[in-house]
C-alpha positions in Angstrom: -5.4 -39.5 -20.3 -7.2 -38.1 -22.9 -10.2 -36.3 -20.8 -6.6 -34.9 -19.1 -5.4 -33.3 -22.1 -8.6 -32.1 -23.3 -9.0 -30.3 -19.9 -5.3 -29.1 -20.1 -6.1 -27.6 -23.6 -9.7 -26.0 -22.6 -7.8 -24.1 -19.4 -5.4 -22.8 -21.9 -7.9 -21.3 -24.6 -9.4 -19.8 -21.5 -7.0 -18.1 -20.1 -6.0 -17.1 -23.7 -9.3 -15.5 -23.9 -8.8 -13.4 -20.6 -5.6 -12.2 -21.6 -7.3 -11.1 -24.5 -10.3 -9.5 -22.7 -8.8 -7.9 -20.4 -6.7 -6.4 -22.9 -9.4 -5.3 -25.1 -11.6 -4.4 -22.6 -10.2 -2.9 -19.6 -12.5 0.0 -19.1 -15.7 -2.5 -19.4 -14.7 -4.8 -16.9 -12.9 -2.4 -15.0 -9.5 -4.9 -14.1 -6.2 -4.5 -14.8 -3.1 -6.6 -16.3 -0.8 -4.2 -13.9 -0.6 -2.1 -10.8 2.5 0.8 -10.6 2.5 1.9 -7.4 4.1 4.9 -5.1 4.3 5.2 -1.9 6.0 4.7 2.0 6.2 1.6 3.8 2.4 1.3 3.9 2.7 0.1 0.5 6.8 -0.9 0.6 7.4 -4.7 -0.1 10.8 -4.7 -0.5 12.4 -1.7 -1.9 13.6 -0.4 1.8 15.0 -3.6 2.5 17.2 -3.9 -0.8 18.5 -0.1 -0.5 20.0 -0.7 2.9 21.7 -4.1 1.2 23.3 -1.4 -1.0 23.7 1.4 0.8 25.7 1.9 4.1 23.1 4.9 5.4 19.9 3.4 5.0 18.7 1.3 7.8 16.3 -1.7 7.5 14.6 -2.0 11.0 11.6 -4.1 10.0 13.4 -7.4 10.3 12.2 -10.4 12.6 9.6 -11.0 14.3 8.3 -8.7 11.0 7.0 -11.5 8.1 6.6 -14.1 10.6 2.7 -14.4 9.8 4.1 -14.4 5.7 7.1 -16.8 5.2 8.6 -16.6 8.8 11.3 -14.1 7.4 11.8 -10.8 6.9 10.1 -10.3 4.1 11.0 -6.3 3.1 7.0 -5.6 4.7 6.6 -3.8 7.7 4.0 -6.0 9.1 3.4 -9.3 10.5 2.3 -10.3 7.0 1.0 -8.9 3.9 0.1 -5.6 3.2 -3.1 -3.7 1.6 -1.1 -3.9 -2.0 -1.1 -7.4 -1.5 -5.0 -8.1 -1.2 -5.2 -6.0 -4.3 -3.2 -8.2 -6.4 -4.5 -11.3 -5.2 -7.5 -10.1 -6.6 -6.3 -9.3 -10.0 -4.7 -13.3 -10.4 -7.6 -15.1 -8.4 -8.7 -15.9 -12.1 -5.2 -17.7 -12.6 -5.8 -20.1 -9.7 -6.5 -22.9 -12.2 -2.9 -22.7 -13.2 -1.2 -23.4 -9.6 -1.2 -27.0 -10.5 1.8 -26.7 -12.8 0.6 -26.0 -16.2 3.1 -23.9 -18.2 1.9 -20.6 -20.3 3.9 -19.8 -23.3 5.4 -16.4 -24.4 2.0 -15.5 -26.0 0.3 -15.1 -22.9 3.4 -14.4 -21.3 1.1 -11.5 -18.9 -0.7 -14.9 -17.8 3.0 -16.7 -16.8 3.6 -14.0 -14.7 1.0 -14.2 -12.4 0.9 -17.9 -12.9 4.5 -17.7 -12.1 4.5 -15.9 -8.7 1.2 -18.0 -7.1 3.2 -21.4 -8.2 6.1 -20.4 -7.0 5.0 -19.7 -3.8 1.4 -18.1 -2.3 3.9 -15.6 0.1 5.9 -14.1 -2.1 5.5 -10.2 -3.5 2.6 -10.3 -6.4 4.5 -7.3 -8.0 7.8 -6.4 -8.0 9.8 -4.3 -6.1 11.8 -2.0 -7.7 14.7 -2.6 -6.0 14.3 -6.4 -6.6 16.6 -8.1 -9.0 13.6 -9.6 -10.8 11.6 -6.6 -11.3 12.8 -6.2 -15.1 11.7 -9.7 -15.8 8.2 -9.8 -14.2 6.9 -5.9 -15.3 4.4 -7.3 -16.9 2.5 -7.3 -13.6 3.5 -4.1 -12.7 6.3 -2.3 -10.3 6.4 -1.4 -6.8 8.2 2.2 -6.5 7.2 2.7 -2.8 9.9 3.1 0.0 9.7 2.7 3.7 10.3 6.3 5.3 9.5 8.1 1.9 8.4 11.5 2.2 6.1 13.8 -0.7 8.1 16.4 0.1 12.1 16.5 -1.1 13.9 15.1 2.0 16.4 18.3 1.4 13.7 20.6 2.0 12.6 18.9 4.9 15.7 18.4 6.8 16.2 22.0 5.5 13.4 23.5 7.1 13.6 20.4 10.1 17.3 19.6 11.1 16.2 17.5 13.7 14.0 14.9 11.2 16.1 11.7 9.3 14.8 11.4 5.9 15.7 8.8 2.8 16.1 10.2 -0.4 13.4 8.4 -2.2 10.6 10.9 -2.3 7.3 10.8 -4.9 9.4 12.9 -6.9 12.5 11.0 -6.7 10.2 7.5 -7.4 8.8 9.3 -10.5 12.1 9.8 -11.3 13.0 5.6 -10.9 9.8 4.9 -13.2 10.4 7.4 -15.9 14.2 5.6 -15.8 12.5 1.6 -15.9 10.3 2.6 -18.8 12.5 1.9 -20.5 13.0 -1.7 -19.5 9.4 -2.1 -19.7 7.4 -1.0 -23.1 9.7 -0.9 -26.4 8.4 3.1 -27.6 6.6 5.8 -27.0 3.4 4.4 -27.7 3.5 1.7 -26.3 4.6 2.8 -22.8 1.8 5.3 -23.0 -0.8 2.0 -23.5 1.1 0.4 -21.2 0.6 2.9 -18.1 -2.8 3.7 -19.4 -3.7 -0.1 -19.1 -2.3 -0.4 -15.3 -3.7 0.6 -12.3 -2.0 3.3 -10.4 -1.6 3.6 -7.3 -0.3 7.2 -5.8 0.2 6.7 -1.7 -0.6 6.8 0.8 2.3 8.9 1.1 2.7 12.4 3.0 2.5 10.4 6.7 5.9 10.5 7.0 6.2 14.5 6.3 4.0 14.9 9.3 5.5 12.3 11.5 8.8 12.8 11.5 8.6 16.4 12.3 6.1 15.2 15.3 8.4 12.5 16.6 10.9 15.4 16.9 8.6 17.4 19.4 7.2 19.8 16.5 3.6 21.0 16.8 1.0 20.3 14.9 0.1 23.7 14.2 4.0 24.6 13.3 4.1 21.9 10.5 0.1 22.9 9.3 1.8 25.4 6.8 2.8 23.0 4.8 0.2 20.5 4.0 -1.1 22.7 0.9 3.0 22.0 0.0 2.3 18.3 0.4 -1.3 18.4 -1.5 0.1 20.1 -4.2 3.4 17.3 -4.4 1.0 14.8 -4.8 -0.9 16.6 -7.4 1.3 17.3 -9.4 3.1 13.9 -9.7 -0.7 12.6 -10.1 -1.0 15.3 -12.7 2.7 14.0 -14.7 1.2 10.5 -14.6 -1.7 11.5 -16.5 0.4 13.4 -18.8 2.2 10.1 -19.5 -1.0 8.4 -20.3 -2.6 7.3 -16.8 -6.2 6.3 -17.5 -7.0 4.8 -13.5 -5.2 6.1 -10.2 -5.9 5.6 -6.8 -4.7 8.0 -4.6 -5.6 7.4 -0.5 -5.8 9.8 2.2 -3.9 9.3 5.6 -4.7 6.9 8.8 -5.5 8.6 11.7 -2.1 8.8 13.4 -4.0 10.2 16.5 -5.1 6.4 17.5 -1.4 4.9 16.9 0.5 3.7 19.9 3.5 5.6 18.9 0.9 9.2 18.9 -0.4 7.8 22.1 2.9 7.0 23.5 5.7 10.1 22.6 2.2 12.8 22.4 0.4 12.1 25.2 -1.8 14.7 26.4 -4.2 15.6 29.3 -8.1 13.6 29.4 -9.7 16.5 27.7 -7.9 15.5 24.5 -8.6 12.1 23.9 -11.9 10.9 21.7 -14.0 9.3 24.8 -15.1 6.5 22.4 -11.8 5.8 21.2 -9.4 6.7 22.9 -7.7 8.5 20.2 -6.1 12.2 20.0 -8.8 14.1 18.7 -6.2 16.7 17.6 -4.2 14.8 15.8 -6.6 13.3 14.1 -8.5 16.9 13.0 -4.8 17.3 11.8 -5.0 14.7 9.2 -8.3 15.5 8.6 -7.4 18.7 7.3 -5.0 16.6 5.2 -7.0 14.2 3.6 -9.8 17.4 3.0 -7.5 19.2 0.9 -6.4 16.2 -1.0 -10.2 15.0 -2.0 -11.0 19.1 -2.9 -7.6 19.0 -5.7 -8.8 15.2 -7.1 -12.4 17.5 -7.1 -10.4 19.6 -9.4 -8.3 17.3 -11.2 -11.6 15.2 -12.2 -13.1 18.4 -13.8 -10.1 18.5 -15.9 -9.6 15.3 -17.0 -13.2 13.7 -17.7 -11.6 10.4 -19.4 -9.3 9.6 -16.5 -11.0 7.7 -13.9 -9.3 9.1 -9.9 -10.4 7.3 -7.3 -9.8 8.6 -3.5 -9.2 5.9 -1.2 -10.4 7.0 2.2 -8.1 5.0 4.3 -9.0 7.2 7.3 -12.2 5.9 7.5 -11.9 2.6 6.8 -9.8 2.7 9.9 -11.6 4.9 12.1 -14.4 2.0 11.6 -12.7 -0.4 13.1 -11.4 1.5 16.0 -14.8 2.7 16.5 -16.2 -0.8 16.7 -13.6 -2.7 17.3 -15.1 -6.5 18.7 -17.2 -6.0 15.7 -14.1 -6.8 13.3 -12.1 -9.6 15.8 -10.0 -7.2 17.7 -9.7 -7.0 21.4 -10.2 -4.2 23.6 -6.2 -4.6 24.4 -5.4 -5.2 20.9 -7.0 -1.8 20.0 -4.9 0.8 20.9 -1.8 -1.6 22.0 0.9 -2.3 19.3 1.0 -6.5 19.2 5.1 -6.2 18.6 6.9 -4.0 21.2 9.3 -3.7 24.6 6.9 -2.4 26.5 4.9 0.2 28.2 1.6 1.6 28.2 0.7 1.0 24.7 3.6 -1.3 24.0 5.5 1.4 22.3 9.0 2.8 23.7 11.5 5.1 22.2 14.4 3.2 24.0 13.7 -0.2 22.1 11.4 -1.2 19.5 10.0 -4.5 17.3 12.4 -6.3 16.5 15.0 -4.7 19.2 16.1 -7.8 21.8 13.5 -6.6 24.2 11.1 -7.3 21.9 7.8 -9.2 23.2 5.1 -10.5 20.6 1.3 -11.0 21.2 -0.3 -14.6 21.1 -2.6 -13.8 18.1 -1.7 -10.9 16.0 -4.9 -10.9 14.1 -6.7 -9.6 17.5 -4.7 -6.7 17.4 -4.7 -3.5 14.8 -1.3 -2.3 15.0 1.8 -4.6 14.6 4.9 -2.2 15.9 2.7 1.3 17.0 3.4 2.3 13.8 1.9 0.0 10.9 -0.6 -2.3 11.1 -1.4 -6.2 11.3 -1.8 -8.1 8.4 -5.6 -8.5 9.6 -6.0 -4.7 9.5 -4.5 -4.0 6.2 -6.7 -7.0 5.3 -10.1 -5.2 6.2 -9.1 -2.0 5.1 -8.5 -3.3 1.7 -11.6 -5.0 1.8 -13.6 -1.8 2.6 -11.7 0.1 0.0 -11.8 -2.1 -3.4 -15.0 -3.9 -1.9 -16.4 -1.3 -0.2 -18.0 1.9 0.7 -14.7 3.9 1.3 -13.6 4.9 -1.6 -15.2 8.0 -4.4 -15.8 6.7 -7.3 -16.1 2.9 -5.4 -13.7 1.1 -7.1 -16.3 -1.9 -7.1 -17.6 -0.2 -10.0 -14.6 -0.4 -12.2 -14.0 -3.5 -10.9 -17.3 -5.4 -10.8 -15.4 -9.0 -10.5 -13.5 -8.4 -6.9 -17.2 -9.7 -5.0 -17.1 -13.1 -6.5 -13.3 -13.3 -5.5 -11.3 -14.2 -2.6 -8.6 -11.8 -3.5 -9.5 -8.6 -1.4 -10.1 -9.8 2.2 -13.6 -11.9 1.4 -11.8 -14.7 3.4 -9.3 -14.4 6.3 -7.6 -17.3 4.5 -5.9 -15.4 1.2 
């Protein structure tokens, strides 16, 4: 009994002591009490789904079979199961483990309860809020999830505007900028303190700007029609990367695009003639120099941005490429020939992807073993992709500066995709 409490006591001075050193010394260690993040349903865990609960005109179509490889209900992720943002927070609590047999923090760590809180309480549920959640207020200390499924950079009036034919929420960056300028509120008691606040967090800007592209494509609109307007969707981004620093941002991540060109949807509602496809990967080549020329003009403005502001650390996140590897090679990372190019969740056709009826829909047929497969719906991944890609992003080479740098500490983890079994 008295080894017992001595133990008890010792855990608690040591995780006193990382609250305190992370605190104090975020920019040696490189980690990070919180993560803000922006984005579409890439990053979305939750904030779609609550909307439509509110809202008459906003449709939720990830519901089951999505989250049946997470806590076998819809979960607000459109995915099988977790999400990149997910593996990134695991990452940040690993060190909180300790705590998941029950012992209670009090309000002087009260950072420490929080993450305490949400792996006790259950290993599937969201590590940071949504904002949309009716928690989010009470667990900020970790952070808040901004990010909406079907979120544009671009002002949805300017796109329907210039597009009739695309659907668009109203929950652009600009319009989540807006939602975290209004929850600061909520958050950090001053001025001051909100600014140490969002310079101690971790922000994450994206990936968003897919959903500018794709809509307009899924409507029959050319690539080289909607071209003009990628420096429009750079310079949104930039700019909202550019208030964030303003408001005190010290660390942002902001990722380039996936190439859309090897989706099942692309493959499916684009297809073209032989002389257009990659001959290793099946892909649309054009499509993919498309985004390309995205995620080009994005790195050369965070060029820019870097020279301007030496003290703030902004990391690209090359998402593209930590794809691309794995459709490159794709037995090399578990996934099977079919699997590859063939969305796991679907009613049908070539590439499992129709127009007519979709995951979820009552047609709706579901592959045997998900985690053999890249995409879940044609559209967004499997849990086991988002898992690599995370890996080869925090962990890895694919990201400038590598984010292992500023966070030294993710190798010895389990958080970001070292084990299939986070």
């Amino acid at each position: 009994m008295f080894r017992s409490k001595n133990i008890q006591v010792l855990i608690r001075l040591f995780v006193g002591f990382l609250a305190v050193s992370w605190s104090g010394r975020l920019y040696v260690n490189g980690c990070f009490p919180s993560i803000i993040s922006f984005g579409d349903s890439i990053t979305d865990t939750g904030n779609r789904k609550q909307l439509a609960s509110i809202y008459p005109d906003v449709n939720f179509p990830c519901i089951p079979p999505y989250g049946q490889d997470f806590i076998k209900e819809s979960t607000g992720r459109c995915s099988n199961g977790r999400l990149i943002i997910d593996f990134l927070c695991r990452n940040q609590v690993q060190m909180y483990d300790a705590y998941a047999s029950g012992i209670a923090l009090n309000n002087e760590n009260k950072s420490c309860y929080c993450y305490w809180r949400t792996i006790a309480k259950s290993l599937g549920l969201p590590l940071i809020p949504s904002y949309f959640s009716n928690n989010w207020s009470r667990d900020a200390m970790v952070g808040v999830n901004y990010a909406v499924g079907g979120a544009t950079a671009l002002d949805s009036s300017f796109i329907q505007a210039k597009w009739s034919e695309c659907s668009t929420i109203n929950a652009s960056l600009g319009v989540q900028l807006a939602w975290f300028k209004q929850s600061l509120s909520s958050i950090c008691e001053n001025t001051s303190d909100c600014r140490n606040f969002i310079g101690r967090s971790l922000i994450l800007v994206g990936e968003i700007g897919g959903n500018d592209y794709n809509n307009p494509l899924s409507a029959g609109i050319a690539t080289d029609e909607i071209e003009p307007y990628v420096p429009l969707v750079i310079d949104t981004i930039i700019s909202v990367v550019n208030e964030l620093i303003e408001m005190g941002a010290r660390t942002l991540v902001i990722p380039g695009n996936f190439p859309i060109g090897c989706f099942p949807s692309s493959l499916t509602t684009l297809a073209s003639d032989n002389d257009e496809y990659d001959p290793i990967t099946g892909c649309l080549t054009k499509l993919n120099e498309f985004i390309i020329y995205h995620n080009k003009m994005l790195e050369t403005k965070l060029d820019e941005l870097r020279e301007l502001n030496e003290n703030v650390v902004i990391i690209y996140a090359d998402y593209y490429n930590a794809l691309m590897q794995i459709y490159r090679s794709p037995h090399k990372y578990g996934f099977t020939s079919e699997g590859t190019l063939k969305a796991c969740c679907g009613c049908g056709g070539p590439f499992n992807f129709n127009t007519t009826g979709r995951c979820g829909d009552a047609c709706t047929t579901v592959c045997e073993e998900p985690d053999t497969y890249v995409t879940w719906d044609g559209v967004h991944l499997t849990e086991e992709a988002y898992r690599l890609i995370a890996k080869s992003i925090f962990q890895g080479p694919y990201s400038t500066p590598e984010f292992y740098s500023l966070c030294p500490t993710s190798t010895s983890q389990t958080g970001v995709g070292l084990s299939s079994s986070i």
